[in-house]
BAVOKE-583902 format. One line per 4 residues: their letters; for each residue x, y, z of C-alpha. Coordinates in Angstrom, 1 decimal, m for minus. Layout:
! BAVOKE-583902
a	X Y Z | ... .
! end
This chain:
! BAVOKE-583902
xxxx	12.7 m15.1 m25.0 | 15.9 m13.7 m23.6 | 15.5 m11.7 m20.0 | 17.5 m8.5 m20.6 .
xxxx	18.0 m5.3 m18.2 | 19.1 m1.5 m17.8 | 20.4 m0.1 m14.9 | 20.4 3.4 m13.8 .
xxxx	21.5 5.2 m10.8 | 18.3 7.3 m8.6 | 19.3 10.4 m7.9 | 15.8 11.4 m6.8 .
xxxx	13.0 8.7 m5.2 | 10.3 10.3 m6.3 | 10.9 10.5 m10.0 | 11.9 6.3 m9.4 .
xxxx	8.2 6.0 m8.1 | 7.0 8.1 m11.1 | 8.9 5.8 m13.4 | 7.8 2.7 m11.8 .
xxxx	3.9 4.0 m11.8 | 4.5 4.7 m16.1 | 6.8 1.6 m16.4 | 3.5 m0.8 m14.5 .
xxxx	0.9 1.1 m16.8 | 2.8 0.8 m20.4 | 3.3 m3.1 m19.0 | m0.2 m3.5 m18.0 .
xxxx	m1.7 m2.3 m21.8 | 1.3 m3.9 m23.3 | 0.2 m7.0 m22.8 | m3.1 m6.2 m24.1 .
xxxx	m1.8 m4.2 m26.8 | m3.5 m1.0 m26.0 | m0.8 1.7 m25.8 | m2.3 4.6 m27.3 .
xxxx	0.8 6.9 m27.7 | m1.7 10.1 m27.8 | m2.8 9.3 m24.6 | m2.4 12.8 m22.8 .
xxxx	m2.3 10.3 m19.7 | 1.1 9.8 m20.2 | 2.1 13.2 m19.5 | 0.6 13.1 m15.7 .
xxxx	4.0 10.9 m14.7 | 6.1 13.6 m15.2 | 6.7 16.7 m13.8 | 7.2 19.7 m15.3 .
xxxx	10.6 19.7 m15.1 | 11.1 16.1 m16.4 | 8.8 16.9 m19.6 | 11.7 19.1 m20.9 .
xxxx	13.7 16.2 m21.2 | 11.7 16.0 m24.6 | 11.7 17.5 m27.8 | 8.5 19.2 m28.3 .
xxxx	8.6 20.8 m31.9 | 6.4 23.2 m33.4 | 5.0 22.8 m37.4 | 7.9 25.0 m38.4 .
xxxx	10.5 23.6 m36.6 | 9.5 20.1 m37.5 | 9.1 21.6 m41.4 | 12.5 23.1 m40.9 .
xxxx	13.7 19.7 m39.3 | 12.8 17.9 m42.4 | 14.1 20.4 m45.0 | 17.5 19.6 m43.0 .
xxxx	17.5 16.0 m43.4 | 16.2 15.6 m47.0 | 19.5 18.1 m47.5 | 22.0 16.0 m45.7 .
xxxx	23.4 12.9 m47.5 | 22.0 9.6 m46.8 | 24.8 7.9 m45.3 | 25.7 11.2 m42.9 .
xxxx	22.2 11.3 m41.4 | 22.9 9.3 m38.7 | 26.1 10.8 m37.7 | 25.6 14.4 m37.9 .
xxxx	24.9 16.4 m35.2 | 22.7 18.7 m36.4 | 19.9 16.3 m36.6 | 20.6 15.2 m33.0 .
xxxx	17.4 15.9 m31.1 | 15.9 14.8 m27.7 | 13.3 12.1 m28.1 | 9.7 13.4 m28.8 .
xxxx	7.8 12.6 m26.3 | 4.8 10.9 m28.5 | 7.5 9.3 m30.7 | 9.0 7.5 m27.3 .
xxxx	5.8 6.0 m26.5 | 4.8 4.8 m30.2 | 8.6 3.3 m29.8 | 7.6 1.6 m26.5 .
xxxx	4.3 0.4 m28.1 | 6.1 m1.1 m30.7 | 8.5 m2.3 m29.4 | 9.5 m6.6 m30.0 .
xxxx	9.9 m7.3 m26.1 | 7.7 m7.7 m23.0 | 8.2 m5.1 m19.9 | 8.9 m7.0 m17.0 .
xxxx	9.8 m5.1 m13.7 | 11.1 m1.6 m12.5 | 12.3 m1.9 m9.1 | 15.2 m0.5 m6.7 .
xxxx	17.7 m3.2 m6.0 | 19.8 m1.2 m4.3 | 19.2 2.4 m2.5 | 20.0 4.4 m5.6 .
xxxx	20.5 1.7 m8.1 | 17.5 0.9 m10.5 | 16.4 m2.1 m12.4 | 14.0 m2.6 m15.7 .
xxxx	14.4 m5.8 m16.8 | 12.5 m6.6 m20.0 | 12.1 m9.9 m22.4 | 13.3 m9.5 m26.0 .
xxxx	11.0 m11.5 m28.7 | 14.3 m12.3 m31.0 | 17.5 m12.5 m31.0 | 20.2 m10.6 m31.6 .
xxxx	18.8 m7.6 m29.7 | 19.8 m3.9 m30.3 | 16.3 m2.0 m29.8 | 16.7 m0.8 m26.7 .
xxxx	17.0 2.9 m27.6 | 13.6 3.9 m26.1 | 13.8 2.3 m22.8 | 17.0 3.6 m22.3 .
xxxx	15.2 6.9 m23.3 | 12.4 5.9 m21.0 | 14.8 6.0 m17.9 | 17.1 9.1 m18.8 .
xxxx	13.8 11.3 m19.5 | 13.3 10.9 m15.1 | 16.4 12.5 m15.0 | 18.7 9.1 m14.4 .
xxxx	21.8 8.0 m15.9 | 22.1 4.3 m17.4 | 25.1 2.3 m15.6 | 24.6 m1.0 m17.0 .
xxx	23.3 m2.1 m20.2 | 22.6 m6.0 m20.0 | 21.6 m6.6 m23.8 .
! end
């Protein structure tokens, strides 16, 4: 296994703290492999605010949604932009779940520099999509990406 990170800059403690409390429970029921993804728990480590970092669709829009990308070309559905959504919140803890790589740690090493540093199970690496997701939806920017 191959010890990988993300860094981000804290602009605000207390969504760090929030972070670090979801980071320790998806680690925790990781390694048991117990994630439920429907968990309305997952909710309670975000604010208000911070939930609308996500993309929460309604039946039509998710119909409307799919009617758009079965009408796009195969090879232009990954660049264009009017498929480009914020991460569904449910989707971003399936991803986690999923994910081929143990959580390690979440912790400040600096006053307003972050650190989740993860293991990858393979190698080459590129999946790191939804932790990098993970961070920016608690409102912080990724400044280094050691994959």
């Amino acid at each position: 296994m191959l010890k990988l990170y993300i860094e981000f800059k804290v602009n605000k403690l207390e969504n760090f703290e929030r972070l670090q409390k979801m980071f320790h429970s998806l680690k925790e029921l990781k390694e048991i492999n117990s994630i439920d993804h429907k968990d309305s728990r997952w909710k309670s480590f975000y604010s208000e605010e911070l939930l609308k970092n996500f993309w929460w669709p309604t039946d039509d829009e998710l119909i409307k949604y799919w009617r758009l990308y079965e009408s796009i070309p195969a090879e232009e559905r990954h660049t264009d932009d009017r498929l480009i959504r914020p991460w569904c919140f449910v989707s971003l803890i399936e991803t986690i779940a999923n994910g081929e790589y143990d959580l390690n740690t979440c912790e400040l090493i600096k006053n307003d520099v972050g650190r989740l540093e993860f293991m990858t199970w393979s190698w080459p690496y590129k999946g790191t999509g939804s932790l990098k997701a993970l961070v920016k939806s608690f409102g912080f920017e990724i400044i280094k990406n050691e994959v």
